[in-house]
N, C-alpha and C positions, 0 to 999 in steps of 0.2 A: 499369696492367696488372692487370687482376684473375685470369689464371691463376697458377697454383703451379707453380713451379720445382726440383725434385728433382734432386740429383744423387748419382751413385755412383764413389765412388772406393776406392783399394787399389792393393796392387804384382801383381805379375803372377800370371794364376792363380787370382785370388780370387774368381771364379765372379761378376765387376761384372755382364756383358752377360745370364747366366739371369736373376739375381736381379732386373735390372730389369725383364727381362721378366715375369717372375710378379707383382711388384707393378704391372703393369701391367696385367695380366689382372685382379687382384683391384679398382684401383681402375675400371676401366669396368666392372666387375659392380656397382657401386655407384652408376653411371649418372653416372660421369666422362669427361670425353672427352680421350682422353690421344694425345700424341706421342712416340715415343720415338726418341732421338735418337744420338749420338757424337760423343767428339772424341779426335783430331781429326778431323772432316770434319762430316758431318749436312747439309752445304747444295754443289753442284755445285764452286763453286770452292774452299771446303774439303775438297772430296776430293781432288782433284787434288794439293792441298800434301801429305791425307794420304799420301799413297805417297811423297814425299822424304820422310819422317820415320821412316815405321817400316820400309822396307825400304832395304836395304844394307846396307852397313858400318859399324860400332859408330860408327867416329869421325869421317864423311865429313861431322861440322859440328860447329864449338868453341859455347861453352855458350852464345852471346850470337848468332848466327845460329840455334842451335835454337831459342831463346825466343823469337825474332822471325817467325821460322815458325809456331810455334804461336799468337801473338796474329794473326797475318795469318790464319789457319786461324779461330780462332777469332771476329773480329770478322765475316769474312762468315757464319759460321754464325748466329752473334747475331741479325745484320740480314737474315738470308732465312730464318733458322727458326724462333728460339726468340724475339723480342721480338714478331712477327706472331703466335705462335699465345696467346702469352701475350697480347698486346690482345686477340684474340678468347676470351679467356676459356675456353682448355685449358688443360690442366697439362701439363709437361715434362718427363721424364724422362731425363737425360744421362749416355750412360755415359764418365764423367772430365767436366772442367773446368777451372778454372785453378787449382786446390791441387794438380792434377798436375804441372804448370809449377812450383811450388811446390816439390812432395818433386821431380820429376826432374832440373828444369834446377838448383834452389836446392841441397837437397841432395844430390840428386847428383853433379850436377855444380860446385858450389861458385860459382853463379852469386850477387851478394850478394841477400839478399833485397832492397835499397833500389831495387835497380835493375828487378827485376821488379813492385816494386810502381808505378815509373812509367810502364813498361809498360802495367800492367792500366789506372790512372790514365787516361793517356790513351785506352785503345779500349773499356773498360770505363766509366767515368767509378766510379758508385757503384752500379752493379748488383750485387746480390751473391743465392747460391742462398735458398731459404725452407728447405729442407733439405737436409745435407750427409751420407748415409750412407757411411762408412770401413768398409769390411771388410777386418778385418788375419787373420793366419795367420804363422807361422813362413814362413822366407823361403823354405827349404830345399823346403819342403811347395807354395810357390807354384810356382817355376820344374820342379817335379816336373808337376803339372797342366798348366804353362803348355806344355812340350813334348811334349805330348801333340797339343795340337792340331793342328802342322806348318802347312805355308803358309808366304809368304814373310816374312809379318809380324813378325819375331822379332829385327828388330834391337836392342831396348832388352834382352831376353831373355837378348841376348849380353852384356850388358855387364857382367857378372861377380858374385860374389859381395857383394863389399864394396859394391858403388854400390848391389844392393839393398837390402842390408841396411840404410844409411844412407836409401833410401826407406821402409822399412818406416816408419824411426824419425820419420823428417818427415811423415809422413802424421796420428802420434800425436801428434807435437809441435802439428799445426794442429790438432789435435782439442781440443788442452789449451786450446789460444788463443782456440778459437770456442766455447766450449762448448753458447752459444743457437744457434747453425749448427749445427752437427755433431753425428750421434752414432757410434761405435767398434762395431763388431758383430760379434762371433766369425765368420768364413768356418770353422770347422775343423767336421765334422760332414756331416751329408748334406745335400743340396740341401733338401730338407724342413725340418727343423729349421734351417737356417739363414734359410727363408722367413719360418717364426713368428718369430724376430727382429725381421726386419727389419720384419713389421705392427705387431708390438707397440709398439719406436721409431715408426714411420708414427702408428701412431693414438695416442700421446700427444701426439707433437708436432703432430698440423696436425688429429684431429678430438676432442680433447679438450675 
């Protein structure tokens, strides 16, 4: 696969889906040919699962049926979007991945990690992002933004303060652990200045 694989993650609110988009815009002015994507869904039969996951009720799936949704969500995405456009030599843009599976079902939900890593194991094998951008914020500040937006989409939204806040902390925690994957990038600030971040990361890690 000679495209690049970017991904965007954070807890709710943290401005993942602009910010990819404008580093999206910036990298095809530079005469990249980019896809930009989501998870969960990005490919037909991953949408479908998306809507059991992010609409309903908080707790209408215990932490080991959500996981399992999300890698079944995610392998077809895999195999109809992001490993075909990566052979054809695009770059990918994903907003979340499976460090989401990570902070939400792991720490959130108290899922072990050993168990989610056989998960990934198997539908994943050894795939993993070329880069991981985390954009953190106080938590308080994210679910502020995040209901703004309304729609039905706000089930994880619902799930109170404490499970975010333990996602904040896991999203940090995998930053610590990946430090050549990942980088940590202040969301608080305006869309703007949160842009120049994020190129700055971008251009040291992959046109340096």
């Amino acid at each position: 696969m000679s495209g690049r694989f970017i991904t965007f993650e954070g807890g709710e609110g943290a401005g993942k889906s602009t910010q990819l988009k404008l580093l999206a815009d910036t990298l095809r002015s530079k005469g990249l040919d980019i896809v930009q994507t989501r998870e969960p869904g990005g490919a037909p039969g991953a949408e479908d699962i998306r809507r059991l996951l992010v609409e309903g009720e908080p707790g209408r799936w215990d932490a080991i049926t959500e996981t399992l949704l999300h890698f079944a969500a995610r392998r077809d995405h895999l195999v109809r979007t992001v490993w075909p456009a990566l052979s054809d030599g695009r770059w990918v843009l994903c907003d979340r991945f499976a460090d989401s599976t990570t902070a939400y079902q792991g720490c959130g939900h108290g899922l072990p990690a050993h168990a989610i890593e056989q998960f990934y194991a198997l539908t994943l094998g050894e795939f993993r992002p070329d880069l991981t951008v985390i954009l953190d914020q106080p938590v308080e500040e994210g679910l502020r933004r995040a209901a703004k937006r309304g729609g039905g989409e706000d089930r994880y939204e619902r799930m109170g303060l404490q499970f975010h806040r333990r996602l904040r902390q896991g999203f940090l925690d995998i930053a610590k652990a990946h430090p050549n994957r990942c980088v940590v990038v202040s969301a608080e600030g305006s869309v703007e200045e949160v842009q120049v971040r994020i190129w700055d990361k971008v251009k040291d890690r992959l046109f340096s």
